[in-house]
Phi, psi and omega in degrees: 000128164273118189291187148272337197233142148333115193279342160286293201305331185295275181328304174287305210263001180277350162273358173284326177306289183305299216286320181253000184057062170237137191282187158045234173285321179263331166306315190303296200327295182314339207249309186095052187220146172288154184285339177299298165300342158323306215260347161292329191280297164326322194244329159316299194289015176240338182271350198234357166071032160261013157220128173223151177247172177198121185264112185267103196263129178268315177286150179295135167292310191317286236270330177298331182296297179321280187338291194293343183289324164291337150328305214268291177338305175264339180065085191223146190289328188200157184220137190226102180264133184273131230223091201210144189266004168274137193251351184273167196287317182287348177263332194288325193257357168296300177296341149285344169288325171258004149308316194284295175326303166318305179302312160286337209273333181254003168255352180252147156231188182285175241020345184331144191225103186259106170284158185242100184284203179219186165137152186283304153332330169289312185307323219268312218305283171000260216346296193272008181259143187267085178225148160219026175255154192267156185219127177270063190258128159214149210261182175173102164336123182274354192193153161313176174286164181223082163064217176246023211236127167021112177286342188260009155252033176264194171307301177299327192283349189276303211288330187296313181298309198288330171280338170316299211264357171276305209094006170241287157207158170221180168242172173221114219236102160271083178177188198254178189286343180210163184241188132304295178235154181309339181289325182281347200255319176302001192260293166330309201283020203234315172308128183313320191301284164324314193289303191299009187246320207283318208285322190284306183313356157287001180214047201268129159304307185215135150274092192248153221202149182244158169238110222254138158231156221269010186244341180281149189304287192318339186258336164288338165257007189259337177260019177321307199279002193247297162225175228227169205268346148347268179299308206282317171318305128344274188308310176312314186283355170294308185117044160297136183239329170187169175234151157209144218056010188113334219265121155276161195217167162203161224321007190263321202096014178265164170230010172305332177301321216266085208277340150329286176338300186299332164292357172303138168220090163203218188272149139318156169288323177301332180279320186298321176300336187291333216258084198356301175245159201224113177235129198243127184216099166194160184215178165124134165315335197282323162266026178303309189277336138350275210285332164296326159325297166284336157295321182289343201249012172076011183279339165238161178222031144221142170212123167280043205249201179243203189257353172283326170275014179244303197288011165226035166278339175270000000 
């Protein structure tokens, strides 16, 4: 066969390249060659199959397959499946949680400004990231409190654990997640303490987010002190599909319908949608139809579940 490079040259130089690592730059040297002709010689020996790779994958191709068919489907930047044979709802989010660690511990960088939803799976999240380094990260509650119902899964405490185990900063958003009437929330958002915390979900880097519906026991009881089972039936029949921050949305991604909503004292649907990465982080057969909702309206573009919820978003 006739090469185009000297089949020797071809050769020394992708082993100095593969076999000894050496960039470049120190192969042009070695060689007596410009690094431009290296990196020519390097991809002639990969079009002529005198260099090949082989990826020996440790990980299942199904989930890897799975992932990208949902991606391509929803146009979503990225899908993260958790890959576990257990039907209980407390193991399922532990292994999306710790999915979700993995995934932030590689995607934040410094200066990052990460809002936080609040919601029992996001709480579970700390727990499992591996850091020993201080980080200029500040975490910042995406909504008020919700009451007294179960305190460590709530907003402040979740952004406060997450600047704990980063090493980095948090806020604290003092007021509840709802008000009664517009007139109290509009008296709250006017305190200075508040605005200035409410004013950073307007420029949030990354968003990580639970995904709440509005048919689960769990999610009904976490907005109770806020509405009454009235009021929360009346949203279902508007064509509500899921909440996230509190915020109700339906199969559109709107929340206009909804008079709860204005009563909200967190970030907008307009700011989350504002916000570069949007991460959805829930799983369970039991929020299936939730989490397809808000993934089908574009409010988020990472979504982070298992596999019993992946395999029936295709």
């Amino acid at each position: 066969m006739d090469y185009k490079y000297d089949i020797r040259l071809i050769v020394r130089c992708v082993k100095m390249h593969y076999e000894e690592n050496l960039k470049q730059n120190e192969v042009a040297a070695r060689l007596g060659i410009s690094k431009a002709t290296v990196s020519r010689i390097i991809n002639y020996a990969k079009e002529k199959g005198i260099v090949e790779f082989k990826i020996n994958n440790p990980y299942p191709e199904e989930i890897i397959q799975l992932e990208k068919k949902i991606e391509k489907k929803y146009g979503l930047l990225e899908v993260i499946i958790a890959d576990l044979e257990s039907d209980d709802e407390s193991d399922v989010k532990k292994a999306i949680a710790k999915e979700a660690a993995k995934y932030l511990s590689r995607v934040l960088k410094q200066g990052m400004l990460i809002g936080v939803s609040s919601g029992t799976t996001l709480a579970e999240i700390p727990k499992h990231i591996e850091n020993s380094k201080t980080n200029d990260y500040t975490f910042i509650p995406m909504v008020g409190g919700n009451g007294q119902y179960i305190p460590n899964i709530q907003t402040n405490n979740i952004a406060l654990n997450f600047a704990r185990v980063f090493k980095a900063n948090s806020k604290i958003l003092h007021a509840p997640a709802m008000v009664e009437k517009i007139e109290n929330k509009n008296i709250l958002v006017g305190d200075p303490g508040i605005r200035s915390v409410l004013s950073l979900t307007e420029k949030l880097d990354i968003a990580v987010m639970g995904i709440g519906s509005c048919t689960l026991q769990s999610t009904v009881k976490m907005i109770a002190e806020f509405i009454d089972n009235k009021e929360l039936e009346s949203i279902r029949d508007k064509g509500a599909v899921a909440d996230v921050c509190n915020i109700f949305i339906d199969k559109y991604g709107n929340g206009d319908a909804f008079e709860s909503n204005e009563r909200v004292i967190g970030i907008t649907l307009e700011d989350i949608k504002r916000t570069p990465l949007r991460v959805a982080v829930a799983g369970h057969r039991t929020k299936f139809e939730a989490i397809k909702g808000v993934v089908n309206t574009g409010i988020v573009n990472v979504l982070i579940t298992d596999l019993s919820v992946a395999e029936n978003l295709v």
